[in-house]
C-alpha positions as CSV (number, residue, x, y, z in Angstrom):
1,X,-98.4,-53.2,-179.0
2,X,-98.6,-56.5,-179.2
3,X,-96.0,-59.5,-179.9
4,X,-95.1,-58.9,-183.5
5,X,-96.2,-61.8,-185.6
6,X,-95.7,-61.3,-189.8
7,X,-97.7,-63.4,-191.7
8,X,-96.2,-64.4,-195.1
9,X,-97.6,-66.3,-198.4
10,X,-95.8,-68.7,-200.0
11,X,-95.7,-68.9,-203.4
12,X,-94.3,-65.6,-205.4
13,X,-94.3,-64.0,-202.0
14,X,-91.2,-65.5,-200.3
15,X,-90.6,-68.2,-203.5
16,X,-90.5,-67.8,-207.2
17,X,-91.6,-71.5,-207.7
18,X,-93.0,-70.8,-211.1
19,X,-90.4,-73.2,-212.6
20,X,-90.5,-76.0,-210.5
21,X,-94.4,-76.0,-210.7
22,X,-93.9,-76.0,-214.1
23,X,-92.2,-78.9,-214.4
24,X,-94.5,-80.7,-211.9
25,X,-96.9,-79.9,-214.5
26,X,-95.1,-81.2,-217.2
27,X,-94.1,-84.7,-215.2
28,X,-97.8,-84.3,-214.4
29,X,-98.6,-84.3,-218.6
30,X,-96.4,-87.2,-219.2
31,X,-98.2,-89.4,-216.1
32,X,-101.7,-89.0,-217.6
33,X,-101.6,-88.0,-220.8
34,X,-103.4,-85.2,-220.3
35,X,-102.0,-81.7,-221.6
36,X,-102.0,-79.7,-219.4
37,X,-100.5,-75.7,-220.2
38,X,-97.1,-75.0,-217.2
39,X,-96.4,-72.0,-218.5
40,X,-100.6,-70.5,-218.2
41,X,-100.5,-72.9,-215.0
42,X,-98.3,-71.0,-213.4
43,X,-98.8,-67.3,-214.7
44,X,-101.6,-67.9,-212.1
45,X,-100.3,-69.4,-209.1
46,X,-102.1,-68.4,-205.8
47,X,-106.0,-70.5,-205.5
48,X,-105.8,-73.8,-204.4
49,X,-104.2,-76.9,-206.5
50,X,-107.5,-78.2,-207.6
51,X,-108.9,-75.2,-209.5
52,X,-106.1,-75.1,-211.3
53,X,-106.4,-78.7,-211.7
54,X,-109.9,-78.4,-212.7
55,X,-109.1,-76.1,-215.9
56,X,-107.4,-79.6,-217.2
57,X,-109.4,-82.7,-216.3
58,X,-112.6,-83.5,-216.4
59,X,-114.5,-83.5,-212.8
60,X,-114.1,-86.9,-212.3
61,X,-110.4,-87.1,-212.7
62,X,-109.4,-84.1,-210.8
63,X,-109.1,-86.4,-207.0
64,X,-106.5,-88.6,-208.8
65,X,-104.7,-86.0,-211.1
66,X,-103.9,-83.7,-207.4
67,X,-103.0,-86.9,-205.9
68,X,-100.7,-87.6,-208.7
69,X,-99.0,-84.3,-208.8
70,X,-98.5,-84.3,-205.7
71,X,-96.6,-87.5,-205.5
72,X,-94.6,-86.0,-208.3
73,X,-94.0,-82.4,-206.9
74,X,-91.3,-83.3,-204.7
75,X,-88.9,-84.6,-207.4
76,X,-89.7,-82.2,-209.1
77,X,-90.8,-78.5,-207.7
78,X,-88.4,-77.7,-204.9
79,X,-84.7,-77.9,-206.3
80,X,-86.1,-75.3,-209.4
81,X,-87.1,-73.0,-206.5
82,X,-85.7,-69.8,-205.3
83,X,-86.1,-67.2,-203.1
84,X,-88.0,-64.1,-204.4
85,X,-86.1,-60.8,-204.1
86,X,-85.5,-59.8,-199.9
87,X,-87.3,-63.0,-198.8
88,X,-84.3,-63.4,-196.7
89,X,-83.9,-60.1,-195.7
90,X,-88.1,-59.5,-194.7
91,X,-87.7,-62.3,-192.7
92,X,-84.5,-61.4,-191.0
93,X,-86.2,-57.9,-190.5
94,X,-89.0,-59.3,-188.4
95,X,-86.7,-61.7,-186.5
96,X,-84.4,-58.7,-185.8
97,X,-87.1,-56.6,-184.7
98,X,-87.5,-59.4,-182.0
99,X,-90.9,-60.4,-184.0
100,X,-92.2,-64.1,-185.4
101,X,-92.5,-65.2,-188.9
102,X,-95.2,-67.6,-190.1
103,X,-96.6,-68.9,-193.5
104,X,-99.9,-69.3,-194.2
105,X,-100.5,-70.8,-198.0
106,X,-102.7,-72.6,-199.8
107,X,-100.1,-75.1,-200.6
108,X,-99.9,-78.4,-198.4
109,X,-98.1,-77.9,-195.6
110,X,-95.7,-80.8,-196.1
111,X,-94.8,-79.7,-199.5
112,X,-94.2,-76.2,-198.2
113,X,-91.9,-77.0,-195.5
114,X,-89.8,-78.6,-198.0
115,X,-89.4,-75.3,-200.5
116,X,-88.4,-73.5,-196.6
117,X,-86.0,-76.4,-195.7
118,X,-84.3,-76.3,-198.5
119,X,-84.1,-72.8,-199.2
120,X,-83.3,-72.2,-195.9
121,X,-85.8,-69.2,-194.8
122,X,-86.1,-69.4,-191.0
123,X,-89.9,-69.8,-190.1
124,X,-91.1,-69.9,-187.1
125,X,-94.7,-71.3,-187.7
126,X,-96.3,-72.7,-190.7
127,X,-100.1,-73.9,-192.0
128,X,-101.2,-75.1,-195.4
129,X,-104.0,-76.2,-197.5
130,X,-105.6,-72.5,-196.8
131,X,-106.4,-70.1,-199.0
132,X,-108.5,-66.3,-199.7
133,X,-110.5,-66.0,-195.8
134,X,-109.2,-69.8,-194.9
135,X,-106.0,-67.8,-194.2
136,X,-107.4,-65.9,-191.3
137,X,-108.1,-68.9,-189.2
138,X,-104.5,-69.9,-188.9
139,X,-103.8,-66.1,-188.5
140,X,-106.1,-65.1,-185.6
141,X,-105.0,-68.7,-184.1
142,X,-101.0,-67.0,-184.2
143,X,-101.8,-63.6,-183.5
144,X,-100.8,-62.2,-186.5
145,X,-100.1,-58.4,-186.6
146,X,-100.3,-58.4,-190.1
147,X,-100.2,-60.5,-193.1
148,X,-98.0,-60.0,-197.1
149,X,-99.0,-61.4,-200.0
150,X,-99.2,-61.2,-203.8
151,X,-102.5,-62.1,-204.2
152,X,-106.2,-60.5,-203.7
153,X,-106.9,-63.4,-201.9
154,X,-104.2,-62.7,-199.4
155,X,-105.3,-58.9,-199.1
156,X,-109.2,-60.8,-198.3
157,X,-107.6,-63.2,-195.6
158,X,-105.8,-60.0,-194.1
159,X,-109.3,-58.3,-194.0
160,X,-110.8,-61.4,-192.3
161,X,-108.1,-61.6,-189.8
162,X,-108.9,-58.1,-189.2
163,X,-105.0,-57.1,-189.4
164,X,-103.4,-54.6,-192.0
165,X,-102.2,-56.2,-195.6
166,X,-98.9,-55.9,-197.4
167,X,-99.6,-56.6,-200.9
168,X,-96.6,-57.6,-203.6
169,X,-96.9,-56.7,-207.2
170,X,-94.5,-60.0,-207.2
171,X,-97.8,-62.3,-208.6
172,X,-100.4,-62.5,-211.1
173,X,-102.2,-59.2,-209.4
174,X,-101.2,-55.7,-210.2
175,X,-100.5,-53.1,-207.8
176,X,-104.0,-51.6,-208.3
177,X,-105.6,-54.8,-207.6
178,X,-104.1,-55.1,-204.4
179,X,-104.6,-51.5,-203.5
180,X,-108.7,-51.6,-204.3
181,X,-108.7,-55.4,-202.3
182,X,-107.8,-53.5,-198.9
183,X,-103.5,-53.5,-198.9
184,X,-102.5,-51.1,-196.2
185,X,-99.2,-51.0,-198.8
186,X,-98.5,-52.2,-201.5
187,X,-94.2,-53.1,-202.8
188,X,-93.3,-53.4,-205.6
189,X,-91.2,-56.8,-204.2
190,X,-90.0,-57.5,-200.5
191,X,-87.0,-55.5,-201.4
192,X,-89.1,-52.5,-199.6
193,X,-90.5,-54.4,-196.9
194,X,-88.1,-53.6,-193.7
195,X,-88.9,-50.1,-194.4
196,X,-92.4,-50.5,-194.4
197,X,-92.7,-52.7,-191.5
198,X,-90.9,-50.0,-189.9
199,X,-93.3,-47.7,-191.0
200,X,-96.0,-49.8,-189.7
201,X,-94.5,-50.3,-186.3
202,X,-94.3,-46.9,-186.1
203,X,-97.9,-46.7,-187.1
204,X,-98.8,-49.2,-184.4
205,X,-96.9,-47.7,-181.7
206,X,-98.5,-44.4,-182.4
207,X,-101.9,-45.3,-182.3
């Protein structure tokens, strides 16, 4: 088998950072002027900052509105932030298991590092500004054995990568969403996921 390497989204995967996003979104609103929804914003968290973006400004406006928020998302975003139930503990698991954690998110990678800084969660590799089969680059590039997220997206980028999926019903996509978009398993959050990394060891090992 080889070197055990977990791949890990960001956002409502390892973070709930639905209410600092928010209130980038709202610092965002009082900036330009232009309303913009947080709470619909971030009920959908997961494709990359300017289609979400797009929803709100016209075309023309949408290279200075991402700019703008994220100039604003520091000050913002990461002190609202927490962990999302077992974060800690999944990535404790593959560490203990003498494995590698990495995050792969559509998120810059400078504004991601700050959310793991400041939450503390020990990552050992990290690339942004990737998203749906973007993802599978930076994990064929790290040898990843297998890669968990919350979105369809992620379960595509696992595909890609050709490496198993762990979906989390944790996001905007349901359990059977992740199941028909090719998740090996799908948690309900990363409470479950040293047993199933176990279980996929053990799959691994077998075959």
């Amino acid at each position: 088998m080889p070197p055990l390497m977990v791949g890990f989204d960001l956002d409502m995967t390892l973070v709930d950072s639905r209410p600092g996003i928010a209130a980038a979104y709202r610092a965002l609103t009082a900036r330009t002027g232009v309303p913009v929804d947080a709470e619909l914003a971030v009920s959908r968290l997961g494709p990359p900052l300017r289609t979400e973006i797009a929803h709100w400004f016209p075309p023309e406006q949408v290279d200075e509105a991402v700019t703008a928020y994220r100039e604003l998302y520091p000050a913002y975003a990461i002190t609202p932030t927490v962990p999302m139930p077992g974060a800690e503990a999944a990535i404790e698991a593959v560490h203990a298991r003498g494995g590698r954690v990495m995050v792969v998110t559509s998120k810059l990678g400078r504004l991601a590092k700050l959310h793991l800084d400041h939450l503390g969660l020990a990552v050992d590799e990290l690339a942004g500004d990737l998203f749906a089969e973007e993802k599978a680059t930076a994990l064929r590039e790290h040898g990843a054995t297998l890669y968990v997220g919350d979105h369809v997206a992620d379960m595509a980028a696992a595909q890609a990568a050709g490496i198993r999926g762990v979906g989390v019903a944790t996001g905007p996509c349901a359990r059977d969403e992740l199941s028909a978009a090719g998740a090996h398993v799908v948690l309900d959050d990363l409470t479950g996921f040293p047993a199933a990394l176990d279980r996929i060891i053990g799959l691994a090992l077998e075959g």
